[in-house]
N, C-alpha and C positions, 0 to 999 in steps of 0.2 A: 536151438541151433545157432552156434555162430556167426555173425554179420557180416555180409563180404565185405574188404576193407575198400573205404571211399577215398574216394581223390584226396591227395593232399589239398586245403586252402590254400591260397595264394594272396599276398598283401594285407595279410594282419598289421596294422602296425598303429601304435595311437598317433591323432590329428594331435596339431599344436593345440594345447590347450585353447579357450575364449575366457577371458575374463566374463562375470556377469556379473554385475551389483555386489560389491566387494563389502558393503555395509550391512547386506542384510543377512550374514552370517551363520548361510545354511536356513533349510528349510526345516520344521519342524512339527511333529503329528499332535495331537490333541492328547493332554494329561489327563488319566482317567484316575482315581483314585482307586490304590492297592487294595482287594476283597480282605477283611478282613480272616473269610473262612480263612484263605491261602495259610493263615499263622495259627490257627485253633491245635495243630498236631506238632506243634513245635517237638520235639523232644529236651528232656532235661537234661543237663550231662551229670551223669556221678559225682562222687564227690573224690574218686580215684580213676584214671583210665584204665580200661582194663589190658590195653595197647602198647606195647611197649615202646618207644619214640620212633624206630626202625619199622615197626607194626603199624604203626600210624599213616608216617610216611608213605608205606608202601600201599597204603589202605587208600589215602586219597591219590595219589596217582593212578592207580584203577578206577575209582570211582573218575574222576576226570576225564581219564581215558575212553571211557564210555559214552560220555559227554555226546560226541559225534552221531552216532549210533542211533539214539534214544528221538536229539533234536530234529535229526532227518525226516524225522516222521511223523513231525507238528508237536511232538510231547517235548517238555521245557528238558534242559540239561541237567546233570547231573548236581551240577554247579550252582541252579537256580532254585534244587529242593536241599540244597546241602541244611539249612535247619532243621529240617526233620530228622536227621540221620545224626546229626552231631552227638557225641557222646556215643553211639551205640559201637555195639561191635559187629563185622559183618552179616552173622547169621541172625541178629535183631534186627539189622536193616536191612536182610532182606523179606523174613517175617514180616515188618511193618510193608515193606514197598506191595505184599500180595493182598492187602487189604483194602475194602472198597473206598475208608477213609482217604488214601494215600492217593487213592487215583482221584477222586474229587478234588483233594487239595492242588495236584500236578494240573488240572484241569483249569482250575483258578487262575494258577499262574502264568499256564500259556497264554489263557485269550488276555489275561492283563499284558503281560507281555507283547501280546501283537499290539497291542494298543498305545504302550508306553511311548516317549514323545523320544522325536531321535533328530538328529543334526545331522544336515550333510555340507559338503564342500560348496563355495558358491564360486567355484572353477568347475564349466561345463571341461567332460573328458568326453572326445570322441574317436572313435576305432571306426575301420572300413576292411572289408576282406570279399572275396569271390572263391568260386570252389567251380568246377566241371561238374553237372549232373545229369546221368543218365533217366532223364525224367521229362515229360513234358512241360511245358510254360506251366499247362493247365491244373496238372497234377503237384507241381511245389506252389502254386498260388492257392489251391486248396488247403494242402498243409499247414499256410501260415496263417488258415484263416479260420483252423480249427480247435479249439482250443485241448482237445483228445488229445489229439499227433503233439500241441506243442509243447507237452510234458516230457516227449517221448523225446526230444531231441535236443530242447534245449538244459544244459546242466546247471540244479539245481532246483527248477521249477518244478516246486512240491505237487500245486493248485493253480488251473486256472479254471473259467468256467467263466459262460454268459452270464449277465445279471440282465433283470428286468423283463424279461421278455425277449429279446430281440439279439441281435450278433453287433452288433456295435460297440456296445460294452462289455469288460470283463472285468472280472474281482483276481489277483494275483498272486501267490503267496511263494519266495523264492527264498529260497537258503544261500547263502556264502560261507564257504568255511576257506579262511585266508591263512598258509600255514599249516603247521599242527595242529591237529585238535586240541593237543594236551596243554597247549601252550595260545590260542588265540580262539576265542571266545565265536560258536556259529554265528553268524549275522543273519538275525529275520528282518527282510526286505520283502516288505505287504503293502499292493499299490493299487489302484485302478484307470484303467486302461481303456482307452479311445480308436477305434478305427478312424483317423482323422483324412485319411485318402485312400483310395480305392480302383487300381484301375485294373478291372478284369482281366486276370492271366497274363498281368505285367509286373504288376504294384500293389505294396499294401504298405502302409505307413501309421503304426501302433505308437500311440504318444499315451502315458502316465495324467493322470487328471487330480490324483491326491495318493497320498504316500511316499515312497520311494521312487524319486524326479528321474524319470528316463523315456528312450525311445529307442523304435526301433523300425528301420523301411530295410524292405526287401522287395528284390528288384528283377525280373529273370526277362532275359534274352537267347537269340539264338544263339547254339555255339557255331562256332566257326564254321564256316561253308555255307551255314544253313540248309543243309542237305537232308538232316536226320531231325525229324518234328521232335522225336522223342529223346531228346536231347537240349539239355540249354545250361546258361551259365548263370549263377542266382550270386548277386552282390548285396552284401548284408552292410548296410551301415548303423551303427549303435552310436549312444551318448547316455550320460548318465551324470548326476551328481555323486561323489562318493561319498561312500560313509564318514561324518567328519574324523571321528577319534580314531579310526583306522588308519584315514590318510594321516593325520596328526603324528601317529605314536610311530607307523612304519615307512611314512614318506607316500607322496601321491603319484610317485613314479614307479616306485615298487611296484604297491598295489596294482595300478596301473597295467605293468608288463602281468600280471598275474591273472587282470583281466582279459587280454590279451587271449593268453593263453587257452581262458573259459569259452572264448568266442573262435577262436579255431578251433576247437573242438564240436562246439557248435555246428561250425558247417559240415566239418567231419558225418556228424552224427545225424544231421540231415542230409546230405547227397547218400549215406547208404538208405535210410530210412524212403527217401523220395524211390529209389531204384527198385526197393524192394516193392512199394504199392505200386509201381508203374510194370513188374512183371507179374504181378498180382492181378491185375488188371484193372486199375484206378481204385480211386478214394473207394467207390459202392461198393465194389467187390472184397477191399480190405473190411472194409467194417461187415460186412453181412459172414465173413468168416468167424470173427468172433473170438477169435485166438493169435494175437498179434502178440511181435516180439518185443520185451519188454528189454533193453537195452540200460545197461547195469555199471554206472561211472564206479570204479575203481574209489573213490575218495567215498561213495556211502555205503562198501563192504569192507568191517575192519579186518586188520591182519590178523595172525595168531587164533580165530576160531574154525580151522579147517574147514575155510571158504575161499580156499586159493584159486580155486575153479572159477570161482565169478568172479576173478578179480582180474583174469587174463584181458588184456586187451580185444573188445569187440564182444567180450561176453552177454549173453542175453539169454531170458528165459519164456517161456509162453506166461504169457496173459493168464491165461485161464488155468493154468497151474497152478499162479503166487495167490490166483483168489480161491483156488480150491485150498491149499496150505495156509492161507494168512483164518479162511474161516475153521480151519482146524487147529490152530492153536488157539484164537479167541475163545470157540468153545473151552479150550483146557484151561485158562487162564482166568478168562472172563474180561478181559480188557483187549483193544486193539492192540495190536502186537505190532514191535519192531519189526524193521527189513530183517536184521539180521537171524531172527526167531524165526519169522517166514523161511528162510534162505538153508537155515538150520533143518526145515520140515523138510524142503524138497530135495536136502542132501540125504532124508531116509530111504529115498524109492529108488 
């Protein structure tokens, strides 16, 4: 079922930059050394292409193009197993991609991947914005405190989830794709995350402890009058280091207005999200349902595979559908499956 549409945001706009420590030149994750499995299935190329330079061409701009699709759903790009595939022609690549080899090797490469060392800006960027929600204090402070719902709202956040035991901590794992796919490389931004403030059904205040340097407080008050409990107004402020070579190659004010946009969206997709569990009848009663709507950003359904349906603004699908679909093509495949494979199943019924 489609999503009522939510309040517009109000006061997006990035803070003046802060300089911080202009010497130490981005933060940076721990080098792990490349698996060697990841190269064991390299492919050889022929000794003639079988491709005709137009053939070729049009061969990796598809594979490319795919790129988005694949990495959305923690599997590396198309761009990151492009060795294996070199040389072949497409019905050998995709023979090899069905075999268990291929998928161990892609396996290699993602968690190296997460791991690999990455540079960010050492110019904090900070955004603030507000949005109207028909929800209680009670019911968007739970939200933001759990890490289930915060998949569901914020774009891009593949994984979060407690570590250790307890709600204090969380493990992250967020995509960015800046641009085209076809043309700027997905960004994995994988962090962990601190409850560093806490004030019941006011405030919560999520600060990055290693990885991908950011934070994030959110803040909720009455709206106006204060008449209506089940009503408040939740002011989100963000900061972040960017990615260095991003902001390098396309400017940090770009990116910047790009982010911007991520994060109105954001509150977009939380004041409907908060509305819906608050006519639901709170956080318990959402979850003991069991079938929540899965709220479907436009940038991780491509165009051109007669999925124009999920791509409508506000689009959404049940829970318990994409897990009943996603385990019906695992079974056919035998590997976790795309969104878009999933999305494919449930455009059968």
């Amino acid at each position: 079922a489609a999503a009522a549409r939510a309040p517009a945001p109000r006061g997006f706009s990035p803070r003046r930059a802060a300089s911080r420590n202009a010497s130490q030149g981005g933060i940076a994750g721990t080098p792990r050394r490349r698996a060697e499995s990841a190269r064991i299935l390299r492919a050889v190329a022929s000794a003639s292409d079988p491709l005709s330079a137009s053939e070729r061409a049009e061969f990796d701009l598809l594979r490319r193009a795919e790129a988005l699709a694949s990495s959305r759903r923690g599997e590396p790009s198309s761009s990151s197993t492009a060795a294996l595939s070199e040389g072949m022609t497409p019905d050998e690549a995709r023979a090899a991609q069905l075999s268990s080899e291929y998928a161990a090797a892609q396996l290699a490469v993602s968690i190296e991947g997460g791991f690999a060392p990455k540079k960010y800006a050492n110019v904090l960027s900070e955004f603030e914005g507000e949005v109207d929600v028909d929800a209680s204090p009670e019911t968007c402070y739970a939200l933001w405190n759990d890490p289930s719902f915060l998949t569901r709202f914020v774009p891009g956040l593949e994984t979060c989830s407690f570590v250790g035991g307890a709600d204090t901590f969380a493990e992250c794992d967020l995509y960015y794709q800046f641009g085209d796919a076809r043309t700027h490389e997905l960004e994995r931004l994988r962090f962990m995350t601190s409850a560093v403030e806490r004030v019941p059904n006011q405030k919560v205040h999520w600060q990055s402890t290693d990885g991908f340097p950011c934070g994030v407080a959110a803040s909720f008050s009455a709206a106006a009058g204060g008449s209506d409990a089940q009503k408040c107004v939740a002011t989100i402020e963000f900061y972040c280091h960017l990615p260095y070579e991003l902001a390098k190659r396309e400017g940090a004010m770009k990116v910047s207005l790009d982010v911007e946009e991520r994060l109105a969206q954001c509150l977009g997709n939380f004041a409907a999200l908060a509305a819906e569990v608050q006519r639901a009848g709170g956080m318990r009663a959402m979850r003991e349902s069991g079938d929540d709507d899965v709220f479907l950003d436009a940038d991780v359904v491509p165009a051109g595979f007669g999925l124009d349906a999920f791509r409508e603004e506000g689009a959404s699908v049940s829970a318990r559908a994409m897990r009943e679909a996603a385990e019906k093509v695992r079974a056919r495949v035998g590997r976790t499956p795309f969104t878009v494979e999933v999305l494919k199943e449930l455009g059968k019924k």
